[in-house]
LOLUMKE-423162 format. One record per residue (C-alpha): x, y, z. Coordinates in steps of 0.25 Angstrom, whole numbers, padded with zeros to 4 digits, always signed. Layout:
! residues N
XYZ
...
//
This chain:
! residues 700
+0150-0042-0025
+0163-0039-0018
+0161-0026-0010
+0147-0034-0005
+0154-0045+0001
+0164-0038+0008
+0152-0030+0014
+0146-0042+0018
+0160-0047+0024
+0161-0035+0032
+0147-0035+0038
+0153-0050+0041
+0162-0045+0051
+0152-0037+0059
+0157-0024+0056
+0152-0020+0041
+0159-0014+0029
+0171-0004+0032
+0182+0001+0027
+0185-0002+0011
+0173-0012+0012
+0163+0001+0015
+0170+0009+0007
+0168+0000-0006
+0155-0001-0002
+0152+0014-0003
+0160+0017-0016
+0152+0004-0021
+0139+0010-0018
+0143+0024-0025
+0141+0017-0038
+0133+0002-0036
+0122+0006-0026
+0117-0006-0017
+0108-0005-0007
+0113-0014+0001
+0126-0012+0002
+0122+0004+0003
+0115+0000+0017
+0127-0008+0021
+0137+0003+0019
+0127+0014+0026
+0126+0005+0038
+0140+0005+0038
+0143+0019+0037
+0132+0020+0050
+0141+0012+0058
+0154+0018+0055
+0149+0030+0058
+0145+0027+0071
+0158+0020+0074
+0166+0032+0073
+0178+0024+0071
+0191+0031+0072
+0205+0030+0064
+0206+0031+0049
+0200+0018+0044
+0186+0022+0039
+0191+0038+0031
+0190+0030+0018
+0177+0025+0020
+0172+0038+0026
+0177+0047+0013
+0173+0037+0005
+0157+0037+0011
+0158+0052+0010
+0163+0053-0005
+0153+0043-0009
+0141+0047-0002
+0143+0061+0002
+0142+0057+0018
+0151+0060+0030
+0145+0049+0037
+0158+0042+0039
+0167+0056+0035
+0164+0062+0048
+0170+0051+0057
+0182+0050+0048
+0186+0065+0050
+0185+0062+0064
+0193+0052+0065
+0203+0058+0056
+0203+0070+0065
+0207+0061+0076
+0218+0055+0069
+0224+0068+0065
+0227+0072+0079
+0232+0060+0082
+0243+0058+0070
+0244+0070+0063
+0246+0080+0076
+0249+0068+0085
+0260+0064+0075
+0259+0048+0080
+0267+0035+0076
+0260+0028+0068
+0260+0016+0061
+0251+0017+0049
+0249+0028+0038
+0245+0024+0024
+0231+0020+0025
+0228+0031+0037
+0232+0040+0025
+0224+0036+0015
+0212+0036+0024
+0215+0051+0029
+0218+0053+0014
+0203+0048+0011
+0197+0055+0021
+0204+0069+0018
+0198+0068+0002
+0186+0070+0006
+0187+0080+0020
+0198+0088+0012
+0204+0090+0027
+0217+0091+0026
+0220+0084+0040
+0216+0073+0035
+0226+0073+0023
+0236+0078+0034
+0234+0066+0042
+0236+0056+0031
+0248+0063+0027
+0252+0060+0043
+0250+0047+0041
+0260+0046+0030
+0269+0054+0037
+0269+0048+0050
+0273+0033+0044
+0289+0030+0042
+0291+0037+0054
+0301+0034+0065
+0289+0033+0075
+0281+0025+0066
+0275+0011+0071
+0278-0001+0065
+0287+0005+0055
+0291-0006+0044
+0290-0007+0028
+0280-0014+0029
+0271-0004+0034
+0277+0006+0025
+0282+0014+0038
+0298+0012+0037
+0301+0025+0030
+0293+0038+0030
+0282+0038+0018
+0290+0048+0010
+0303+0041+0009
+0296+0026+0005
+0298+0024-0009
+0296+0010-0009
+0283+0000-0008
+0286-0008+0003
+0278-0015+0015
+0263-0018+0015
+0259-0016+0003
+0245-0012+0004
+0249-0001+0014
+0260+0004+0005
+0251+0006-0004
+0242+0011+0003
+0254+0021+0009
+0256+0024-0006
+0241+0029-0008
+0242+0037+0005
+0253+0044-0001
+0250+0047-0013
+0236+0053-0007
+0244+0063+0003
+0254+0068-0007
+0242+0071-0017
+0233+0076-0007
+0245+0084-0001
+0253+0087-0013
+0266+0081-0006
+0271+0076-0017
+0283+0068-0008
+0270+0058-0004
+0266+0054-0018
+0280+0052-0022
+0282+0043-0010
+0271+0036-0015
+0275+0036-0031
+0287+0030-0025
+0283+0020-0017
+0271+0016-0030
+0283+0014-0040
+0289+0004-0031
+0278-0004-0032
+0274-0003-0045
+0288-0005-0050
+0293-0015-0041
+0282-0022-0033
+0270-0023-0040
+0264-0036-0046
+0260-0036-0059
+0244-0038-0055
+0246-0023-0049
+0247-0028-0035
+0257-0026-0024
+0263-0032-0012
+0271-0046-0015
+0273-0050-0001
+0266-0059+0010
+0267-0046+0019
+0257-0038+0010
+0269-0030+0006
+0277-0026-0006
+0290-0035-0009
+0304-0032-0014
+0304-0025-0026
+0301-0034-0038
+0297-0045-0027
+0285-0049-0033
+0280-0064-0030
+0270-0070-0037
+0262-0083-0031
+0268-0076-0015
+0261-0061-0020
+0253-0055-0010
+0247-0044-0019
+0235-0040-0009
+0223-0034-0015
+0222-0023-0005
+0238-0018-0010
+0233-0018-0025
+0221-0009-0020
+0228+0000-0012
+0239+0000-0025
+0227+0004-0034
+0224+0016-0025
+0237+0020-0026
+0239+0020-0040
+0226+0028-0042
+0230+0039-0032
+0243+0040-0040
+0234+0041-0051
+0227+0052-0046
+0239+0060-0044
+0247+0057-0055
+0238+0053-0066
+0249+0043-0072
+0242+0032-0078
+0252+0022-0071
+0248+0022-0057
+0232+0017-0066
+0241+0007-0073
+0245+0001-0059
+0232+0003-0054
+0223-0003-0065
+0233-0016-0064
+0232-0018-0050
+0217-0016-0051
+0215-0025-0062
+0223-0037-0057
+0228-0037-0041
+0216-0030-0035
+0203-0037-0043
+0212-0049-0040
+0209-0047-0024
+0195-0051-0027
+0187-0062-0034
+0178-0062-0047
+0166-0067-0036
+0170-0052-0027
+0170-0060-0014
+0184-0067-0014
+0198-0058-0011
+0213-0060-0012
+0222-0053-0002
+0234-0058-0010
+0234-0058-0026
+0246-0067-0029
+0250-0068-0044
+0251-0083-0043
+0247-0095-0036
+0248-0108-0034
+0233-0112-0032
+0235-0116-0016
+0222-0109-0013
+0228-0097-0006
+0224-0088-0018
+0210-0090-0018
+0201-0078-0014
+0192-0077+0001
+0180-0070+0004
+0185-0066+0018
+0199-0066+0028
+0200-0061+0039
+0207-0048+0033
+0199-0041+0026
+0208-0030+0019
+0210-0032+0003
+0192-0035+0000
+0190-0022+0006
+0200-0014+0000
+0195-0021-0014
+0180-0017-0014
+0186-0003-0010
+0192-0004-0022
+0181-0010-0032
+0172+0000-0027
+0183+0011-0028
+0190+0007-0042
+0179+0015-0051
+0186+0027-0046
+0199+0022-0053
+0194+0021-0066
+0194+0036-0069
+0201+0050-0064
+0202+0065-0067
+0214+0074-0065
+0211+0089-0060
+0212+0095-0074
+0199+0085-0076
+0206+0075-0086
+0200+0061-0084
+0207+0049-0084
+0203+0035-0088
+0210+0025-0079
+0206+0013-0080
+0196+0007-0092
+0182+0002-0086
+0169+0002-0091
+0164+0015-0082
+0158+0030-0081
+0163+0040-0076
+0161+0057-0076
+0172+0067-0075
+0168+0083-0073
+0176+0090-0083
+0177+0104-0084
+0163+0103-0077
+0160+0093-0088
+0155+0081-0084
+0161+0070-0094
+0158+0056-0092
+0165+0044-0096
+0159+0028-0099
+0169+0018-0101
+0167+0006-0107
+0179-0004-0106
+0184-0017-0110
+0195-0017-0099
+0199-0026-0095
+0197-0036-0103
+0198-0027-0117
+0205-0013-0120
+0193-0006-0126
+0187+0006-0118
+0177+0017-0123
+0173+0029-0114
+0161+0038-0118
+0163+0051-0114
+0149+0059-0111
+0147+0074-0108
+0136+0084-0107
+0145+0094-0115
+0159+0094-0123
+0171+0095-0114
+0185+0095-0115
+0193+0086-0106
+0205+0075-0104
+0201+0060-0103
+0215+0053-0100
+0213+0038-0105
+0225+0030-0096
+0234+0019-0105
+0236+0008-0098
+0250+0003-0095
+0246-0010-0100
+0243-0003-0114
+0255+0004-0116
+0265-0008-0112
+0266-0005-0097
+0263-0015-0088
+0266-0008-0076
+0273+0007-0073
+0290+0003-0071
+0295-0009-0073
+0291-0022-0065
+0282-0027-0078
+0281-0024-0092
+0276-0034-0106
+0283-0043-0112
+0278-0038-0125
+0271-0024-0130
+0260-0021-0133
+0259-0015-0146
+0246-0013-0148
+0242+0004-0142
+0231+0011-0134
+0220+0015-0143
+0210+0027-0140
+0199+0035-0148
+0191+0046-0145
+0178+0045-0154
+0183+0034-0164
+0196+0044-0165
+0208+0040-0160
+0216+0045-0152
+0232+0043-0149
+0231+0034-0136
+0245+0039-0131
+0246+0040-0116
+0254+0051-0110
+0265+0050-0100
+0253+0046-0089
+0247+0035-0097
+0234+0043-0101
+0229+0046-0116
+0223+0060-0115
+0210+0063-0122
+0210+0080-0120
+0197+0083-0127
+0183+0091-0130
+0174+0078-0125
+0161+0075-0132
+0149+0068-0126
+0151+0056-0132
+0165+0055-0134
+0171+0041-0135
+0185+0036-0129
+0189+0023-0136
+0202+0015-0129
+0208+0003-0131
+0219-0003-0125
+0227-0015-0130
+0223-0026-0120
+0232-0038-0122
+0238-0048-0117
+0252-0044-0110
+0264-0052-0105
+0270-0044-0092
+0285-0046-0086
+0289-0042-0074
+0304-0035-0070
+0314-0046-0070
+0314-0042-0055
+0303-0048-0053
+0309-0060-0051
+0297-0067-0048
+0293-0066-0061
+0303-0069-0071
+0300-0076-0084
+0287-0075-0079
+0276-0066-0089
+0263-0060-0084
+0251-0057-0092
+0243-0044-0094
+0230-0040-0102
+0227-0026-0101
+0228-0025-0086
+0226-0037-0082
+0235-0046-0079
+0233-0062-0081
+0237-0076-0075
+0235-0090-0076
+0226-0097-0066
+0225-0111-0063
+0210-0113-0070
+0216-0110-0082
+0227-0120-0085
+0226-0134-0085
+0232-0140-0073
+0231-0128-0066
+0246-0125-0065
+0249-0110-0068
+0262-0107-0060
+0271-0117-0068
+0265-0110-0082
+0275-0107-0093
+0270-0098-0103
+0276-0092-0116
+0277-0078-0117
+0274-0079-0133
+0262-0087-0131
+0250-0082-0134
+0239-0077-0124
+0226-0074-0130
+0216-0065-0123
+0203-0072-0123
+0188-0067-0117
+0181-0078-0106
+0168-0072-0104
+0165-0084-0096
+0175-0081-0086
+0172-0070-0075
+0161-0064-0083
+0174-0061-0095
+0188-0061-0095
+0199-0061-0102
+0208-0072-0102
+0222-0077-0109
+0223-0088-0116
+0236-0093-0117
+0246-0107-0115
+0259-0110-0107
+0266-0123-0103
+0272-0128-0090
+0286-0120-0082
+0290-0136-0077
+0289-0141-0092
+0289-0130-0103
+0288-0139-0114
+0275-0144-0111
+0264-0139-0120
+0257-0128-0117
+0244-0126-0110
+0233-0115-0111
+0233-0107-0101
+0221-0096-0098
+0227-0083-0091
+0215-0075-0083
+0215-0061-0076
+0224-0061-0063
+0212-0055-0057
+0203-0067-0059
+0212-0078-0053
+0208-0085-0041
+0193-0085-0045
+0193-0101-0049
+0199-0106-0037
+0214-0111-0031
+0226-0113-0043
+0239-0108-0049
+0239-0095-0053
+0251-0085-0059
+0250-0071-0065
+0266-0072-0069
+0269-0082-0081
+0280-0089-0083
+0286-0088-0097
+0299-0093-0094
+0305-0105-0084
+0311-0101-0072
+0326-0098-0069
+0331-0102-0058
+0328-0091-0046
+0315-0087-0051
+0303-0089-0042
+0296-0102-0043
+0282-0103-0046
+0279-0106-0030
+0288-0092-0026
+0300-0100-0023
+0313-0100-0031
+0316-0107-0044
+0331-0115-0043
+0332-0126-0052
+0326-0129-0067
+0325-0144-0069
+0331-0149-0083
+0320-0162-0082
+0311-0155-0078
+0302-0162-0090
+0306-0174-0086
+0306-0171-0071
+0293-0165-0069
+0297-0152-0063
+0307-0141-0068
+0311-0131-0057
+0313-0131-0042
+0307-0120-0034
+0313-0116-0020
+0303-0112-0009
+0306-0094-0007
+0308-0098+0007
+0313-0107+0015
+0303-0117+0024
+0313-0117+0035
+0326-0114+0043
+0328-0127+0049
+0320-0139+0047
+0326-0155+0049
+0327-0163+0036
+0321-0173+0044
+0322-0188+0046
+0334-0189+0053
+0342-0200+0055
+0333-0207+0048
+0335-0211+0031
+0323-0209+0024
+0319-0216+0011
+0323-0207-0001
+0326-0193+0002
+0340-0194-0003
+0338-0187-0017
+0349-0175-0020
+0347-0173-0035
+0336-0161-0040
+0324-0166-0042
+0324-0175-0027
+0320-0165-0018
+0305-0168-0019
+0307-0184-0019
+0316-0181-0006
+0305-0173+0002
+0295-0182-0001
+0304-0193+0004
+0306-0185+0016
+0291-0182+0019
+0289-0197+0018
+0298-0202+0030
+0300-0189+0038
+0287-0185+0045
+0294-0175+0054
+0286-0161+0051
+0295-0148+0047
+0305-0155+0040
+0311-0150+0027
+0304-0159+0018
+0290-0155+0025
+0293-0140+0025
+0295-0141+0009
+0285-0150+0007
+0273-0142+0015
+0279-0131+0011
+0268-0120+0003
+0274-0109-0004
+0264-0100-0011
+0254-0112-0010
+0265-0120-0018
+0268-0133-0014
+0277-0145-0019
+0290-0142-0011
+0301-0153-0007
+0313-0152+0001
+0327-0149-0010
+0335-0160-0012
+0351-0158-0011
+0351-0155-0025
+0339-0145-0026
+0345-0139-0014
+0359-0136-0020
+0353-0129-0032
+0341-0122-0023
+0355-0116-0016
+0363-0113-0029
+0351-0108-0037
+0345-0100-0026
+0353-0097-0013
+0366-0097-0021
+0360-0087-0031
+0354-0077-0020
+0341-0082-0021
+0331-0090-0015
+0326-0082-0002
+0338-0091+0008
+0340-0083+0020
+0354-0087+0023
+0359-0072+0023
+0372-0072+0028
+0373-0085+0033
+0386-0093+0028
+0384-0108+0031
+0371-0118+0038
+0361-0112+0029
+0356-0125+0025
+0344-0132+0018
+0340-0147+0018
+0338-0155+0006
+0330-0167+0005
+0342-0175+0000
+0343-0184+0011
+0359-0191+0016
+0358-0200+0027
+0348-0204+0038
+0355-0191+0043
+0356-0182+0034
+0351-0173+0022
+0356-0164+0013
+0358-0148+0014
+0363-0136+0010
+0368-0123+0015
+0364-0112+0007
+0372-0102+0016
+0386-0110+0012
+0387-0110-0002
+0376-0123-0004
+0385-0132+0005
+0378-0145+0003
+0378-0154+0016
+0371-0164+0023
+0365-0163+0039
+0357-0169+0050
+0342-0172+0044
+0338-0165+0057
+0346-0152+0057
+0336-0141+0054
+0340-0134+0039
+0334-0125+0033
+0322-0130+0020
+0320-0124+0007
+0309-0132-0002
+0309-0133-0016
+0300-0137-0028
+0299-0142-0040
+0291-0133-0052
//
C-alpha cells in the first residue's frame, strides 16, 4: 500500500517517482513483482536517463538499478557526473558546505564501480567539512570542528547520523580506523546519553540532538527520517564489528520509532514521534506536506529492511539478527544452505529455523540474544528494569538442547556438521517489563515505561475511561497481564492492567489497556504517554504539559487540583497588567489557589489584547491549555521553588534588580502586585500599565 501511494503522489507533482521513492520501488519489485508498478519505474528510469542530471543526488538509485537488475542504464550518468565532481573538490579542493550525505552517495556508487576515486572523493567530502573555509560552519550542521576531533552527537540530527554512516563507510572501505572511531564515538554519545527509549533521536524543535539527558517527552521531535538513518548506522556498525549491540539499538528503533512514522492504513506519516500528547490534534498522521522527506526515506526502508534480517562474516559464519518468519541462502564452503524461519515475534518468543542442504556441511550459525533477554534494555546506562528477568534463553538443535550462553558479542554459536533437515528451536522470554530511565533524565523521574520483548508500550486515550492518560498514576506492583486482541489490527498483544488519578491517588482504580507505541494515533486525536508515572511529582520535575512542577496542594482532595505547573517559558518581556486607573470587580485574591479566579476576573472587564491575563489564558503549550495569570502568592512560591532553586528556564542572567513579573493580585485602581525575581523575590506593587514581564501557571 504505502510504496504505491507515494508513487502516485509523485506522479502528482508532475515530475514522477525519484530519489528513495524509486528506489523502494526497485528493491520492492526484486521480491513482489507488479506489473504496474514495473512500467512506472521503467518509464521512470527512461526520463532520467534522458535528463542527464548532474551532482550526486541520484548514485543511490543508480547503484541500486544496477545491483538489482543488472543494468547500467542510470550507472553511466552517475560516473559521469561523479567524474565531474572529482575535478571540482577533490583536485580543486573548494569550500564547501555539506559532506555527509555526498559521502554516502559516492560511497554507494563506489560499491559497485570498485573505482577508487569515487571512495576518494567521498573521503574529500568528509575531510573537507570543519575547515576554516568551510561555508556555513555551525553545530548544527555538524561543521564546527573537523570530522575527526567530533566526539559528540550534536546539531541536526538526521544529518549527524547521516555523518556517522559516512564515516563509518570510509573508514571500512579505507581501513582508516581514526573515521570509524570518530564514528563509535559520536554513536555512544547518543545511545548513552540522547536517545529515547522508542529508539529514536533528536529532542529539539530544530530536528537536533539536545543536551545530554535532555530528553522531553509531549515537546520530542523524534523524526522518522533520524531513526532511519539511525538504523543504517547501527547495521553498518554491525557489519564491521559484528557486536550484537549496535542490532539491539537497531531492532528497537525499528520496532517502535520508525513503524511509528506510518499508519496501519500505509497512507498516513509522522514527521515528529513524540512520546506523549495532549490529544490537540497536532499528532495526528497526513497523507501529504509540502515536505516530502521522512515517507520516502520510509518505503526505502520497508523495501530495504529484509536485508537486515540476516548477515555473514568473511569466514562464512552466518548470523541470525533479527527473528521473522523468512528464507534465506547462504553459500557455505561452495555449499549452499538455506534457512526458513518461522517466528512468533513479536508478539511471542518462539522461533524455529529449518535448515535444508543438498549435502552435509560444516558451518557456524550465530543466533543473536537480544538485550531485552538478557536484562539489557539498552547498551550503557540511560535505561534499565526495575526488575529481572529470571527466566533464560532457550535453544535446541534437533530436540537437544543446547547451552544458550551468548559470547562477549551477544551471539550463541552453533559450529557444526549441518544435516538436511536440521532443526533450531529458540525461545526467548517475552514478558512484560518495567523500564527506568537515568535519574538524569529528569524528565522522567518517578516515572516507568513499559516493554514486551521489543516493543515498547503506552496508554492511549481510547482505552481509559474519560480519556485522561497524562495525569495516570500507576503502581509499579500492579499487575499487567499480557492479553491476545485478534480483533484489533488483524492481532495484537495488549496489556491489561489498572491505575488511579496523579490529582487524587486515593481514588479507586481504573482499568487501563496499554497497546504497541507503534499503533497510537490510528483511532483519532487524544492523550497519549509512553512514561508512567508511578510516583507524584516533587517539586521541580517536569509537569505533564513540559512545564515545571512548584507547589503540591495539601486539599487537593478537597480542592479539586493538586499541583501548579509553570509554563517552560515565559509568554512575554513586558506586557501591561491592564485596566489601569480603573478598579475592577474582583481580581484582588493573593492566597494559592486565586490565581485562576483572578484572570478570569481580569478577562471579564479588561478587553485590552496582549495583557497578561490574555497572554496566559491563550496561551498553548504542547497543545496544553488551562493557563491563568499567578497570584501574589503563587507568584512567591513560583520564585522560591523555581528561580530561587536554579530552575525554571528565567533568563535574568546577571541581572541584579527590575526583573519582575506581574501577579493577578490586583491593589488599587492603580496598581497590582509583582515580584523581582532578580532581587531576592522582592515583593512590590506598580503602575498597571508598566510593561512586566508574564510567567503563566496552571493547575494539574
Amino acid at each position: 500500500m504505502t510504496i504505491p501511494f507515494e508513487v502516485q503522489k509523485s506522479f502528482e507533482t508532475g515530475r514522477g517517482p525519484g530519489g528513495n521513492i524509486l528506489e523502494a520501488a526497485i528493491l520492492s519489485l526484486a521480491i513482489h513483482p507488479d506489473p504496474e508498478l514495473q512500467a512506472q519505474v521503467d518509464a521512470r528510469v527512461r526520463q532520467l536517463k534522458d535528463a542527464r542530471e548532474s551532482g550526486n543526488r541520484g548514485f543511490e538509485v543508480a547503484a541500486t538499478y544496477y545491483t538489482v537488475t543488472g543494468k547500467k542504464d542510470l550507472l553511466e550518468a552517475a560516473v559521469k557526473s561523479a567524474d565531474a565532481l572529482y575535478d571540482e573538490f577533490a583536485v580543486k579542493d573548494s569550500p564547501f558546505s555539506g559532506g555527509e550525505r555526498d559521502a554516502i552517495n559516492c560511497v554507494q556508487l563506489y560499491r559497485v564501480t570498485q573505482d577508487k576515486k569515487h571512495l576518494d572523493l567521498a573521503k574529500h567530502y568528509l575531510d573537507i567539512r570543519g575547515r576554516e573555509d568551510s561555508v556555513n560552519r555551525s553545530r548544527h550542521n555538524q561543521s564546527y570542528q573537523p570530522v575527526l576531533e567530533q566526539r559528540e552527537a550534536v546539531g541536526h540530527a538526521v544529518n549527524c547520523a547521516s555523518l556517522m554512516v559516512s564515516l563509518t563507510d570510509v573508514g571500512v572501505l579505507t581501513g582508516l580506523k581514526e573515521y570509524f572511531n570518530a564514528a563509535q564515538a559520536m554513536w555512544r554519545d547518543a545511545v548513552e546519553r540522547k536517545m529515547y527509549i522508542t529508539g529514536g533521536i533528536g529532542a529539539t524543535v530544530n530536528e537536533g540532538f539536545g543536551e545530554p539527558y535532555r530528553l522531553p517527552n509531549i515537546a520530542a521531535y523524534s523524526e522518522t527520517c533520524a531513526v532511519l538513518m539511525f538504523i543504517t548506522l547501527n547495521h553498518r556498525m554491525f557489519m564491521a564489528t559484528g557486536d550484537g549491540k549496535y542490532i539491539d539499538v537497531m531492532e528497537r528503533g525499528m520496532y517502535n520509532n520508525a513503524v511509528d512514522g506510518v499508519s496501519i492504513s500505509g497512507n498516513r506519516f509522522f514527521y515528529v514521534n513524540r512520546l506523549a500528547s495532549a490529544g490537540d490534534g497536532r499528532d495526528l498522521r497526513w497523507e501529504r506536506a509540502s515536505l516530502e522527506c521522512c515517507p520516502p526515506n520510509l518505503v526505502r526502508f520497508l523495501a530495504s529492511m529484509p536485508g537486515l534480517l540476516y548477515a555473514q562474516d568473511p569466514k562464512g559464519a552466518i548470523y541470525v539478527n533479527l527473528y521473522v518468519s523468512s528464507q534465506t541462502s547462504f553459500d557455505v564452503n561452495a555449499t549452499p544452505i538455506a534457512l526458513s524461519v518461522d517466528s512468533e515475534m513479536p508478539w511471542g518468543g518462539k522461533s524455529t529455523i529449518a535448515v535444508a542442504i543438498d549435502r552435509d556441511v560444516r558451518a557456524t550459525i550465530k543466533l543473536r540474544i537480544p538485550g531485552w533477554a538478557r536484562n539489557q534494555a539498552v547498551p550503557g546506562t540511560l535505561y534499565s528494569y526495575m526488575d529481572r528477568l529470571d527466566k533464560a534463553p532457550s535453544v535446541s538443535v534437533n530436540g537437544r538442547t543446547v547451552t544458550a550462553v551468548p559470547d562477549r558479542m551477544g551471539y550463541l554459536s552453533l559450529d557444526r556438521q549441518w544435516h538436511n533437515g536440521d532443526s533450531i528451536a529458540v525461545e526467548f522470554p517475552v514478558e512484560v517489563r518495567r523500564v527506568i530511565a537515568n535519574p538524569l533524565v529528569t524528565e522522567n523521574r518517578g516515572k516507568m515505561a513499559i516493554e514486551r520483548g521489543p516493543l515498547v508500550y503506552c496508554s492511549e486515550w481510547p482505552d481509559v475511561n474519560g480519556g485522561r492518560v497524562l495525569d495516570l498514576l500507576f503502581d509499579r506492583r500492579e499487575t499487567m497481564k499480557p492479553v491476545f486482541d485478534k480483533e484489533r489490527h488483524g492481532g495484537v498483544t495488549v496489556i491489561d492492567t489498572a491505575a488511579t488519578r496523579l490529582t487524587n491517588p486515593s481514588a479507586p482504580k481504573v482499568p487501563v489497556k496499554l497497546v504497541p507505541y507503534y499503533l497510537w494515533a490510528n483511532r483519532g486525536a487524544g492523550e497519549m504517554s509512553v512514561w508512567l508515572s508511578h510516583t507524584g511529582y516533587a517539586l521541580g520535575d517536569t509537569g505533564p504539559a513540559g512545564g515545571w512542577i512548584f507547589y503540591e496542594n495539601p486539599n487537593y482532595a478537597a480542592d479539586g487540583w493538586r499541583y501548579l505547573e509553570a509554563a517552560p517559558f515565559d509568554q512575554s518581556a513586558g506586557a501591561t497588567w491592564g485596566c489601569f486607573r480603573r478598579a475592577i470587580d474582583g481580581a484582588r485574591g493573593t492566597a494559592v489557589g486565586t490565581g485562576k479566579q483572578n484572570t478570569i476576573d481580569m478577562l471579564a472587564a479588561c478587553k485590552e489584547p496582549g495583557t497578561a491575563a490574555d497572554l496566559c489564558a491563550s496561551l498553548k503549550v504542547n497543545g496544553v491549555g488551562g493557563w491563568f495569570l499567578p497570584s501574589r502568592d503563587e507568584l512567591a512560591l513560583m520564585y522560591r521553588n523555581l528561580r530561587a532553586a536554579g530552575r525554571g528556564n528565567f533568563q535574568d542572567c546577571a541581572v541584579t534588580d527590575n526583573f519582575t513579573y506581574w501577579a493577578s493580585s490586583q491593589q488599587t485602581a492603580d496598581m497590582a502586585a509583582h515580584i523581582d525575581f532578580a532581587d531576592l523575590g522582592r515583593q512590590h506593587g506598580d503602575d498597571k500599565d508598566f510593561p512586566r514581564r508574564v510567567r503563566a501557571v496552571r493547575f494539574v
